[in-house]
Backbone as JSON Lines, residues from 0, in Angstrom:
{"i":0,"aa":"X","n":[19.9,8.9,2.57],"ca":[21.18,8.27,2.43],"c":[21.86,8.19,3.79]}
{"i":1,"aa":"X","n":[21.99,9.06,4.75],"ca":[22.67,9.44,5.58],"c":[21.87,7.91,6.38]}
{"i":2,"aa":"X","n":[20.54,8.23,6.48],"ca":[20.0,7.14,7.62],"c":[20.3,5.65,7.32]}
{"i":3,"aa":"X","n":[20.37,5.47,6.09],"ca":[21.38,4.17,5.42],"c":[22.57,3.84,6.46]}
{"i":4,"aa":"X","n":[22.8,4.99,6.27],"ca":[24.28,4.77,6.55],"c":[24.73,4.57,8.19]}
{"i":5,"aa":"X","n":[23.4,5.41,8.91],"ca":[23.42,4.98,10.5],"c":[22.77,3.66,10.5]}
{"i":6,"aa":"X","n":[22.08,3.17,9.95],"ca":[21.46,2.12,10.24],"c":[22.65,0.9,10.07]}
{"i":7,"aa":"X","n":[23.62,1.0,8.9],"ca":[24.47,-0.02,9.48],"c":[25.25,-0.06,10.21]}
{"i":8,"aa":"X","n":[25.33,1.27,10.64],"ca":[26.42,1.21,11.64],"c":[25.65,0.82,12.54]}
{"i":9,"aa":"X","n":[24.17,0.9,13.26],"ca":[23.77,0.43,14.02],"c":[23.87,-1.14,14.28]}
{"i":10,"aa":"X","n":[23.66,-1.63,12.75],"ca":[24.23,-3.18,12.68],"c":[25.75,-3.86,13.16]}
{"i":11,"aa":"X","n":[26.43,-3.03,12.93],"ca":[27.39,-3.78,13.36],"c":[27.9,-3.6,14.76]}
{"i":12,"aa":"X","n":[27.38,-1.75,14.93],"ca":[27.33,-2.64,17.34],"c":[26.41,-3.33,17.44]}
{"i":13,"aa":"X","n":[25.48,-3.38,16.97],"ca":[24.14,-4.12,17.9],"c":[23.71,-5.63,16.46]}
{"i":14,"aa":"X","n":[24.77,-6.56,16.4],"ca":[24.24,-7.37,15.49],"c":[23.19,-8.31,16.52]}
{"i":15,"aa":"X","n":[22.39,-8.84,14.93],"ca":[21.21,-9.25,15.16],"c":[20.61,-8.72,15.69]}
{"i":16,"aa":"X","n":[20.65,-7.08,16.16],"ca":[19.15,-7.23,17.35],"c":[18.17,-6.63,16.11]}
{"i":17,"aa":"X","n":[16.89,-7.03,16.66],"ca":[15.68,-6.86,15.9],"c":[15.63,-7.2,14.27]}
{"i":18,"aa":"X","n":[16.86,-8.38,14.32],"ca":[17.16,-8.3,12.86],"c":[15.54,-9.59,12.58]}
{"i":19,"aa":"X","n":[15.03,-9.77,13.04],"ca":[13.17,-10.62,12.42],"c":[12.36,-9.84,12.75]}
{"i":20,"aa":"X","n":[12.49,-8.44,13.01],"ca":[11.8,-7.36,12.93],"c":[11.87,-6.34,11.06]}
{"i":21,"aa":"X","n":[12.58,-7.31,10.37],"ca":[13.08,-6.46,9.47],"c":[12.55,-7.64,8.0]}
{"i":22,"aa":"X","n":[12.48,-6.58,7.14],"ca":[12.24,-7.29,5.45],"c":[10.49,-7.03,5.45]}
{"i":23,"aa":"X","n":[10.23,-7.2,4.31],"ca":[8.61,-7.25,3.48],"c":[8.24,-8.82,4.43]}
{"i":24,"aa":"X","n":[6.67,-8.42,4.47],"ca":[6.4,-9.76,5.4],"c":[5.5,-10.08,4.18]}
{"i":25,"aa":"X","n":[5.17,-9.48,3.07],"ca":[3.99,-9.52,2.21],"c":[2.73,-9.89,2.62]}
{"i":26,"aa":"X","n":[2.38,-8.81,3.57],"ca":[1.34,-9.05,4.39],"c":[0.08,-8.41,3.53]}
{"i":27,"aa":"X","n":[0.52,-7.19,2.58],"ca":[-0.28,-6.74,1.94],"c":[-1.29,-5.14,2.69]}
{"i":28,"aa":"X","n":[-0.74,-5.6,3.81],"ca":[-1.86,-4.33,4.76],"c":[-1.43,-2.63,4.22]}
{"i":29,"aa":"X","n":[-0.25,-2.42,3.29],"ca":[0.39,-1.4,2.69],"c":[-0.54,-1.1,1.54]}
{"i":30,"aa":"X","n":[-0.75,-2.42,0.58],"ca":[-1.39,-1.99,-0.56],"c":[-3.03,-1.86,-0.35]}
{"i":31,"aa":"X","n":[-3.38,-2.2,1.23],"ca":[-4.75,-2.15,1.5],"c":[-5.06,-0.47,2.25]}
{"i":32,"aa":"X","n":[-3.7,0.24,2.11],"ca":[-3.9,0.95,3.37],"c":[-3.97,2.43,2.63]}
{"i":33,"aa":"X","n":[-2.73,1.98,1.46],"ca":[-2.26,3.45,0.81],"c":[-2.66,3.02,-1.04]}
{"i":34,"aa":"X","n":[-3.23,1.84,-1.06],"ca":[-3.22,1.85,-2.47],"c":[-4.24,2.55,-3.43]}
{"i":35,"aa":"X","n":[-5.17,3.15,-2.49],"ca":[-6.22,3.59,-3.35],"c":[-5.73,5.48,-3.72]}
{"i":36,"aa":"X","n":[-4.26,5.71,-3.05],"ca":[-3.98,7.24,-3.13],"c":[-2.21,6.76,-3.92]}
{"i":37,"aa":"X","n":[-2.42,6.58,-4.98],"ca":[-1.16,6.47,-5.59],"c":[-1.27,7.55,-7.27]}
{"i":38,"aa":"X","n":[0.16,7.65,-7.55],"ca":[-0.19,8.09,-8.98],"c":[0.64,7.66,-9.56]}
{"i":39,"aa":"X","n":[0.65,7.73,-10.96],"ca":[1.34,6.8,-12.11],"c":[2.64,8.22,-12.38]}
{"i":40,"aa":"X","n":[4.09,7.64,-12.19],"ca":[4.98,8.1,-12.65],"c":[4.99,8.71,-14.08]}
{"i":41,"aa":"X","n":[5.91,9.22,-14.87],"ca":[5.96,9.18,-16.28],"c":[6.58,7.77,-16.57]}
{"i":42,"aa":"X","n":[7.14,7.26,-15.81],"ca":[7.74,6.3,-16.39],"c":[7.52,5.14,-16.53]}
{"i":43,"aa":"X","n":[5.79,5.18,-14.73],"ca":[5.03,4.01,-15.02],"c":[4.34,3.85,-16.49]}
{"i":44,"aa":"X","n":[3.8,5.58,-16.77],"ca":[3.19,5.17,-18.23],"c":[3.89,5.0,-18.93]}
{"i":45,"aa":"X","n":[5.19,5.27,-19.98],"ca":[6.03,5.31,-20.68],"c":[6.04,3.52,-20.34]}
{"i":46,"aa":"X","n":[6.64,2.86,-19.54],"ca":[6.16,1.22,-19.23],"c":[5.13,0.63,-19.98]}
{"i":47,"aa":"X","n":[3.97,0.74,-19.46],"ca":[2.43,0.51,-19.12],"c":[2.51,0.02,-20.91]}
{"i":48,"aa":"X","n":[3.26,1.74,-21.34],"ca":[2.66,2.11,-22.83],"c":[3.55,0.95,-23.84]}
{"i":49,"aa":"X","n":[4.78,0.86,-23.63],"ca":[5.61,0.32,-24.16],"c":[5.2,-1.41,-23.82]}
{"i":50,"aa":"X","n":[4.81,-1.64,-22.98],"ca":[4.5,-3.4,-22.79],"c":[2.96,-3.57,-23.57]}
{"i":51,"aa":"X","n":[2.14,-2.5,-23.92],"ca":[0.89,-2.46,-24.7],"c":[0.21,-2.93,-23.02]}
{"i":52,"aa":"X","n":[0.2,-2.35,-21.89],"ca":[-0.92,-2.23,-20.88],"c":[-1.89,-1.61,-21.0]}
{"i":53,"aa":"X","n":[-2.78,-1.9,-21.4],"ca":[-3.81,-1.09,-22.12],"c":[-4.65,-1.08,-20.5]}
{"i":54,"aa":"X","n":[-4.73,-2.35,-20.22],"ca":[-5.78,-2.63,-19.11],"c":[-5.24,-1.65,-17.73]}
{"i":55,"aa":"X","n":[-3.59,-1.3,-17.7],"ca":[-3.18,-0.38,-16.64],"c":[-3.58,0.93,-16.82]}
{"i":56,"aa":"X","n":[-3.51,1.59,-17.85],"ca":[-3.15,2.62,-18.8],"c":[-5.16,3.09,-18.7]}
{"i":57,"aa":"X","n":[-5.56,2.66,-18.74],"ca":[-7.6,2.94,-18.25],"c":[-7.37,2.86,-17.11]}
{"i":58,"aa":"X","n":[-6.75,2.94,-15.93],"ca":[-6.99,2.94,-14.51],"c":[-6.45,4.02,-13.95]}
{"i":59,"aa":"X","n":[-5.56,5.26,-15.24],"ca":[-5.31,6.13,-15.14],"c":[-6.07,7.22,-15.3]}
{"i":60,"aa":"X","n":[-6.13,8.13,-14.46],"ca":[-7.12,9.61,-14.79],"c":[-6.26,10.23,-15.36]}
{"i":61,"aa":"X","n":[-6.83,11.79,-16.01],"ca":[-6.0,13.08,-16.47],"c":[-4.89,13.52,-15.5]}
{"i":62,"aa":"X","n":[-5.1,13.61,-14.09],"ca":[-4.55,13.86,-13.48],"c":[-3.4,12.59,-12.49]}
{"i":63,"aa":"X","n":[-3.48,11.75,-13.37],"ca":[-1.94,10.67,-12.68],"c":[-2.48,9.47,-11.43]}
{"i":64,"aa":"X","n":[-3.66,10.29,-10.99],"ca":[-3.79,9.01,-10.44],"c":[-4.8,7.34,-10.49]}
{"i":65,"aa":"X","n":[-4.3,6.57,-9.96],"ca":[-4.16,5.51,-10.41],"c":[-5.48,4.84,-10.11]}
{"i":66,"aa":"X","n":[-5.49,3.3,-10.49],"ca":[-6.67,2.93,-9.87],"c":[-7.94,3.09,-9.87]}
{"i":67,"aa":"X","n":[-7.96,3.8,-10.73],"ca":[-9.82,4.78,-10.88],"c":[-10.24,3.94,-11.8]}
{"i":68,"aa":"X","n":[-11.79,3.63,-11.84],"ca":[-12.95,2.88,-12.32],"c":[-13.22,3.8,-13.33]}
{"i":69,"aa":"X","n":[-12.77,3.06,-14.81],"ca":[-12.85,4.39,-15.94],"c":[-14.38,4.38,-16.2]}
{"i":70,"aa":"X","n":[-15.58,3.31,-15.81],"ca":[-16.54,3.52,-16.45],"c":[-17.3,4.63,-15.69]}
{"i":71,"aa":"X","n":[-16.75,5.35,-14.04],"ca":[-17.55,6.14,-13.7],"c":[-16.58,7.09,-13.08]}
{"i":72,"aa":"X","n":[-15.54,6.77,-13.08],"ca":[-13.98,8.21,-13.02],"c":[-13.67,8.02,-11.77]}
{"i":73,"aa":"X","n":[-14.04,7.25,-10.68],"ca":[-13.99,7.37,-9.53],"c":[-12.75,6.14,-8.75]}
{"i":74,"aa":"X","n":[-12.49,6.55,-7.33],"ca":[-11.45,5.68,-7.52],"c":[-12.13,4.5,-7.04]}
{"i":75,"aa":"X","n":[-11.13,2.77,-7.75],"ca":[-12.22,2.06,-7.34],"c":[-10.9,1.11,-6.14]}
{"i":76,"aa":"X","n":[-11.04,-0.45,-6.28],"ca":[-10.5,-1.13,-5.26],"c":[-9.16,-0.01,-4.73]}
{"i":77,"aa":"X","n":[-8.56,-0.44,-3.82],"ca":[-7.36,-0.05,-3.22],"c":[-6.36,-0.15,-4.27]}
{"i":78,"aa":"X","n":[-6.1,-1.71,-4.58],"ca":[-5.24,-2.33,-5.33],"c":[-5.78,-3.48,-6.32]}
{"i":79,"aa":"X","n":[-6.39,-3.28,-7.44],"ca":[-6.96,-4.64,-8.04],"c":[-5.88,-5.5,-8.19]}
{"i":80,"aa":"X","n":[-4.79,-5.31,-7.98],"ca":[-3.84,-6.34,-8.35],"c":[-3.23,-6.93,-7.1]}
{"i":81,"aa":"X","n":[-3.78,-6.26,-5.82],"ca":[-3.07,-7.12,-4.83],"c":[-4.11,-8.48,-4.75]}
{"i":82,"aa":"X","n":[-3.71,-9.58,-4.94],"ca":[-4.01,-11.02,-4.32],"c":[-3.3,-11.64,-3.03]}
{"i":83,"aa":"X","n":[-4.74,-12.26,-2.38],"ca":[-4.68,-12.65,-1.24],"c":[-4.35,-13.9,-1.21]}
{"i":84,"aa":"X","n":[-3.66,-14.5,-0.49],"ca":[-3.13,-15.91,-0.86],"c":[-3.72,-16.34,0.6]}
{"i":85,"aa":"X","n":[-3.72,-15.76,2.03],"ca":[-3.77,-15.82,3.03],"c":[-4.54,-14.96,3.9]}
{"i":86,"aa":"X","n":[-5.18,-14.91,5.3],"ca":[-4.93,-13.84,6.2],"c":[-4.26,-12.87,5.85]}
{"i":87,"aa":"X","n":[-3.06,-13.19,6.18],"ca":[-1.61,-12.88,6.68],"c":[-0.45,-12.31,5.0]}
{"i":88,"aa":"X","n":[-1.07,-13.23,4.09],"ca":[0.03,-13.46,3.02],"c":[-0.77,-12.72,1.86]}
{"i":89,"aa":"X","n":[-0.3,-11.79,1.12],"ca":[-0.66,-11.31,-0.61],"c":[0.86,-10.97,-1.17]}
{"i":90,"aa":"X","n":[-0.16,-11.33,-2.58],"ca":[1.06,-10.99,-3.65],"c":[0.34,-10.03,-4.68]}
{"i":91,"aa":"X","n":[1.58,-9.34,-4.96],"ca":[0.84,-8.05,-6.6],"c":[1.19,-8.87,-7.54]}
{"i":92,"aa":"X","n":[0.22,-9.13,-8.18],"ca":[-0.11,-9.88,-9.3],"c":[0.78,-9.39,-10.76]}
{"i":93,"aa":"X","n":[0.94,-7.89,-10.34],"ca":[1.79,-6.95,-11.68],"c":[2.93,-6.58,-10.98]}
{"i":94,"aa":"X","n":[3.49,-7.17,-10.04],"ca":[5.09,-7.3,-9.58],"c":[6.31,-6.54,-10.61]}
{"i":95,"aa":"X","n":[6.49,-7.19,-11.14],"ca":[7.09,-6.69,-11.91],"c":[7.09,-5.44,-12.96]}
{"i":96,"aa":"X","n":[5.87,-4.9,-13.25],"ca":[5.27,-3.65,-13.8],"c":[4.73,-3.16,-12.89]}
{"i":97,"aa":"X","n":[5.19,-2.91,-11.16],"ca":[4.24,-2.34,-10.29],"c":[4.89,-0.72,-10.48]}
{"i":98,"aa":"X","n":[4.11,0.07,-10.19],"ca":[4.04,1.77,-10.19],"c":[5.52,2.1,-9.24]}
{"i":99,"aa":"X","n":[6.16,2.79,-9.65],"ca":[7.24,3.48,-8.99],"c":[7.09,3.88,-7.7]}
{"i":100,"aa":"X","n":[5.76,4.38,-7.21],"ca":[5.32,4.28,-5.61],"c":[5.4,3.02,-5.1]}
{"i":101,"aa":"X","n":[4.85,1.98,-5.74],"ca":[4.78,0.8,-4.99],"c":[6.4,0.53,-4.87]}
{"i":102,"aa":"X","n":[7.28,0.38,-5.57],"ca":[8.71,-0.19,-5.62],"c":[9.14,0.83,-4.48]}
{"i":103,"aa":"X","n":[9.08,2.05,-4.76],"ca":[9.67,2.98,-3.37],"c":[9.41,2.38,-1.97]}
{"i":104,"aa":"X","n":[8.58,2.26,-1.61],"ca":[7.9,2.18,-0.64],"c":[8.17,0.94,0.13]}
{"i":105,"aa":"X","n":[8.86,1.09,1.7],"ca":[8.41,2.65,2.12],"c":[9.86,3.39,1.81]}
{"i":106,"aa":"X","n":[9.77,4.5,1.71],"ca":[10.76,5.3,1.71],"c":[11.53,6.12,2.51]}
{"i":107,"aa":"X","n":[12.0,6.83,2.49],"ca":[12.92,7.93,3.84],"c":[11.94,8.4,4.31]}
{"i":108,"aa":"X","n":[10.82,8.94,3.64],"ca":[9.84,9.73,4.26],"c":[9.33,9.15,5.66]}
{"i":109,"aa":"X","n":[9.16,7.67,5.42],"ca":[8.5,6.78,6.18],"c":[9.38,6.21,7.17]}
{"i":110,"aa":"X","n":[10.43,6.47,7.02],"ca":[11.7,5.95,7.82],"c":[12.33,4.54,7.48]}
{"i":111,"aa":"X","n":[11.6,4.42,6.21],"ca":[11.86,2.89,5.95],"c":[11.23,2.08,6.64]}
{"i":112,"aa":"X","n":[10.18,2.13,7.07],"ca":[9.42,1.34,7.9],"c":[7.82,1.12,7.21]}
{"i":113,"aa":"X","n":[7.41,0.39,7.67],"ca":[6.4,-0.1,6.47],"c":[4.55,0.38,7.68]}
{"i":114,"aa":"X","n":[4.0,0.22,6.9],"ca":[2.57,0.66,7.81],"c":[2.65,-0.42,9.4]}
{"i":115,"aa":"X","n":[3.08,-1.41,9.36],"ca":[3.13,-2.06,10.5],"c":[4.33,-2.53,11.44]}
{"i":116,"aa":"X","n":[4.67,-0.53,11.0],"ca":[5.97,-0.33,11.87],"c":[7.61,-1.29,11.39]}
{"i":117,"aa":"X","n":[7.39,-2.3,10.46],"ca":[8.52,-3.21,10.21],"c":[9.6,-2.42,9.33]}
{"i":118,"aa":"X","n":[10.6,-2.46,9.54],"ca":[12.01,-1.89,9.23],"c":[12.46,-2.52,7.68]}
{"i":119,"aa":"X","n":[12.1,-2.1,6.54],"ca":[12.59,-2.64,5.25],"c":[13.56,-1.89,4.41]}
{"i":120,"aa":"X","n":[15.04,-2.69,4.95],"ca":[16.22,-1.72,4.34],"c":[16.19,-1.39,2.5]}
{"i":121,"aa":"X","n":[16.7,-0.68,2.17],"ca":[16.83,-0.33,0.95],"c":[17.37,-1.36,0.28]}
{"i":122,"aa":"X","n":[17.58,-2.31,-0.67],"ca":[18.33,-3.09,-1.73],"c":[18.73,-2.14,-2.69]}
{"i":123,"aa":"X","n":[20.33,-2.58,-2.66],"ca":[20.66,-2.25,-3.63],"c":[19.93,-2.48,-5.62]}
{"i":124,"aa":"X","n":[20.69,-1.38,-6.2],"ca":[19.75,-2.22,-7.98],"c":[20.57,-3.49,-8.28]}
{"i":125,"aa":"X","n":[21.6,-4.25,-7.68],"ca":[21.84,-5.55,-8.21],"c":[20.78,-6.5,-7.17]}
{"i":126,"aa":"X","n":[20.52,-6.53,-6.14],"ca":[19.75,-7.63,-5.37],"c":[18.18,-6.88,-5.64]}
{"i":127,"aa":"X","n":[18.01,-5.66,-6.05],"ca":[16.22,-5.75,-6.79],"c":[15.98,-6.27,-7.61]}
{"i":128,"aa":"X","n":[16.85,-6.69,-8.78],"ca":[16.36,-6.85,-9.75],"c":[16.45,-8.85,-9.34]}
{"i":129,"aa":"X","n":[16.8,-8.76,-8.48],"ca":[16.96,-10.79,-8.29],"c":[15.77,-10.67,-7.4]}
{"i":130,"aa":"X","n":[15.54,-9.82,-6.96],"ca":[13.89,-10.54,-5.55],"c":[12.51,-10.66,-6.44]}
{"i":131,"aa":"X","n":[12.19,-11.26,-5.91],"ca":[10.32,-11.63,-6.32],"c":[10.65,-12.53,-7.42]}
């Protein structure tokens, strides 16, 4: 919260600087980088379960995490749901039902900065629920 809170103040001495250094480029190199080490919230399943994701809900192990190849337990793609549109350009195909890691991310931990160093401020819950 606190770094929120320097960061705009950083905005308003220093407007515009590095402000096209900043936002999701949907480059995808995140869900290629960290997607194969994620785990399912309670609330992704409680979701998953409630929309009848059956097909999400098998990509789950005993132990939460995600992504695993149920016919041999192991983990399989990074992200089966990231699509490549581009080089440069992907989209998650389950956007809208994506895992509570993916929506975090990146987080304070990360400085808000994404695997390729880019600065992605927090949205508030009225402008999340309008993006994508």
């Amino acid at each position: 919260m606190m770094i929120e809170v320097l960061c705009r103040l950083w905005d308003k001495i220093h407007p515009g600087k590095d402000a096209g250094r900043r936002g999701c480029r949907s480059c995808g190199f995140c869900c290629e980088s960290y997607g194969g080490y994620l785990h399912a919230s309670p609330g992704d399943i409680e979701r998953w379960r409630r929309l009848g994701r059956e097909d999400l809900l098998a990509l789950v192990n005993a132990f939460g995490w995600i992504w695993i190849d149920p016919a041999h337990g192991r983990r399989g793609d990074p992200c089966p749901f990231l699509q490549r549109d581009a080089e440069d350009k992907a989209l998650c195909a389950i956007h809208e039902i994506k895992p509570d890691m993916c929506r975090e991310y990146p987080s304070l931990d990360h400085g808000r900065h994404c695997v390729r160093g880019i600065y992605i401020p927090r949205q508030s819950p009225a402008r999340k629920s309008s993006v994508h």
